[in-house]
C-alpha angles and dihedrals in degrees: 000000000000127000104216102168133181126231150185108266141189116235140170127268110270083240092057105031092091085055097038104040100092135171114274125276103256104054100064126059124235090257084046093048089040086065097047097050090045097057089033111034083183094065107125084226084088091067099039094033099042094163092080081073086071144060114272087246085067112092112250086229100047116135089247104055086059087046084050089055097046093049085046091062089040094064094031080063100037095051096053097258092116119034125191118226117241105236128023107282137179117230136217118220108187116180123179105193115163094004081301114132117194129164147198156205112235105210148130118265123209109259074214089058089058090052102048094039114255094114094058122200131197103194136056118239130216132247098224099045086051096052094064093052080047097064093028086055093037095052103037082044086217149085107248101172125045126240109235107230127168132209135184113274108274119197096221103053087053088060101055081044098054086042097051101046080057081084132060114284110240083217137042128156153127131264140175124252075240127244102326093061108007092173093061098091119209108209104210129200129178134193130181117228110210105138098124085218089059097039088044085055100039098045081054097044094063086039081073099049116101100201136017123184142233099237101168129003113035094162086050093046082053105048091049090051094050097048084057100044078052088054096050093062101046092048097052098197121033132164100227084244092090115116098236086062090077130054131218117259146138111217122210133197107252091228088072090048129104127179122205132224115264110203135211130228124181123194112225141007105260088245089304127136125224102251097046099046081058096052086051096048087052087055087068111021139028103261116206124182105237140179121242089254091055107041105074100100124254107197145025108278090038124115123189120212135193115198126177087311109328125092111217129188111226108195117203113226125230090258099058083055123110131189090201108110091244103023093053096055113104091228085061091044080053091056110041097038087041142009091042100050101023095042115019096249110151108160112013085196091080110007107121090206098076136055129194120231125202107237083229090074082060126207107308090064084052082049089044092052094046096059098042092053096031083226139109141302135209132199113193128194101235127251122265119236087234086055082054089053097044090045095049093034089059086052083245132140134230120228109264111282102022103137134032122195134204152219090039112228107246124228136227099043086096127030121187109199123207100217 
């Protein structure tokens, strides 16, 4: 069952959330992060990008750029910008993003809960991109950005969260769909959730769930894991009850969910020509010319193309079809029916030769790659969230880049700190 536990955070002063709260780390680049923190000092990206604190000739990894961090939240805590509740509390993350409404639970997972399986994954992570979150998380001593997790509607969790939102919000602001689409607004609103009878039910509620999912930050899930299995050892004895033996997250039901397309680009032909690599598709699919208003997929089983300047629809027959959790995804099919026999494409993990586009840039960014690279694009349908459960409840895992989720949760509003 799953151990879904409030806590005391540090948050940000209900004058300065709206200029704290940022996009998570990972979705900007340095050069990105190093803008937003010039023109709002406030950004949380200072804390979590330290390295905009530097020169660009500092190494975004140097040991002082993680001791920066840390000194930045320090002083965010000592001068009054951040202040602690007083007693552990649950907290309640609504976002309303495309006439779309979903929200969480902002609470702390058992690190336990991620080794035995109850918190279920579907991707791998890499080493070298969890090592960063490690000595960001080990040197702040503390969890700065949330793990997205996801969870099947309960009715009882619905319930504290109808009743709370009966109240004012401590929190509600604007803020931008971030730097691939700065005109799509996010309206935020935030309650605490002290009342000892909610948290009592709410604490027991998730207590009787059997799975809940990595939505969103693996690496991050990971690297939180790992700094408290560190802890663990160097401790020698500990009681369970230790900070650094949760990690930071706000959990969602998965019927308020929804998971954008991610899109594939490759960059050349594979020494095809156009007219071949058609003739091969058609071997395979069903291959319709289309217009751009009409390409992005509409189904499960549809495939949208963009070749030199023509959109084109690639059905998948039924016997291309597959009832097997990762088999069956149209982002498998993709791989195995195409990019790995048509193009060469073994491993799109490290394969230089595609890159992985967000469904939120739409089509014309798909249109602008293409002609830059004289290659190849690919719409997906997205995946469903039900796709997300089956996948992780087989102990399987998806191919890189499946599901993109959005709004992002922004960081900074909660810290959980580990001491």
């Amino acid at each position: 069952m799953a151990q879904v536990t409030p806590f005391r955070a540090y948050r940000p002063t209900k004058e300065l959330a709206a200029a704290i709260a940022a996009l998570p780390y990972d979705v900007v680049n340095r050069e990105e992060a190093t803008a937003i923190v010039k023109k709002n000092p406030d950004s949380f990206l200072a804390i979590d990008r330290a390295e905009t604190q530097f020169p660009a000739e500092v190494d975004t990894y140097a040991e002082e750029v993680y001791a920066k961090a840390r000194t930045l939240l320090d002083e965010k805590i000592e001068n009054g910008s951040f202040v602690q509740d007083e007693t552990p509390c649950y907290y309640l993350y609504e976002q309303t993003w495309q006439g779309r409404t979903q929200t969480g639970i902002v609470a702390c997972a058992s690190i336990d809960d991620y080794l035995n399986g109850v918190v279920k994954k579907h991707e791998n992570t890499v080493e070298a991109k969890e090592q960063d979150r490690i000595r960001h998380v080990d040197t702040c001593d503390a969890q700065t950005g949330p793990i997205f997790l996801a969870y099947r509607h309960n009715d009882a969790i619905a319930a504290v969260a109808q009743k709370t939102k009966e109240k004012e919000p401590v929190y509600e602001f604007s803020s931008t769909g971030g730097v691939e689409n700065e005109l799509n607004l996010v309206h935020n609103r935030i309650w605490v959730i002290a009342d000892t009878e909610d948290v009592a039910a709410v604490r027991e509620a998730f207590a009787g769930i059997d799975a809940i999912y990595i939505a969103d930050g693996h690496h991050r899930c990971a690297s939180a894991v790992k700094v408290g299995l560190r802890r663990r050892e160097a401790a020698g004895n500990y009681t369970g009850e230790e900070e650094w033996n949760r990690f930071l997250c706000v959990l969602f039901p998965e019927d308020e969910l929804k998971i954008l397309d991610y899109n594939r680009v490759v960059k050349d032909l594979n020494g095809l020509t156009r007219e071949t690599l058609l003739i091969k598709l058609k071997e395979k699919f069903q291959v319709k010319p289309y217009k751009q208003e009409q390409a992005k997929p509409t189904a499960k089983g549809e495939i949208g193309m963009f070749l030199g300047d023509s959109w084109y629809m690639l059905q998948v027959p039924n016997n291309l079809k597959s009832g097997d959790p990762v088999d069956g995804l149209d982002v498998s099919l993709l791989q195995r029916e195409v990019l790995t026999p048509l193009f060469g494409i073994e491993d799109p993990r490290t394969d230089h030769r595609i890159e992985f586009v967000g469904g939120i840039r739409g089509l014309s960014e798909l249109e602008k790659r293409v002609a830059e690279t004289g290659g190849v694009a690919f719409s997906m349908y997205p995946t469903a969230i039900g796709e997300l459960f089956a996948v992780a409840d087989a102990g399987r895992l998806m191919p890189p880049k499946s599901t993109w989720f959005e709004p992002k949760l922004l960081s900074g509003l909660f810290i959980h700190k580990l001491s």
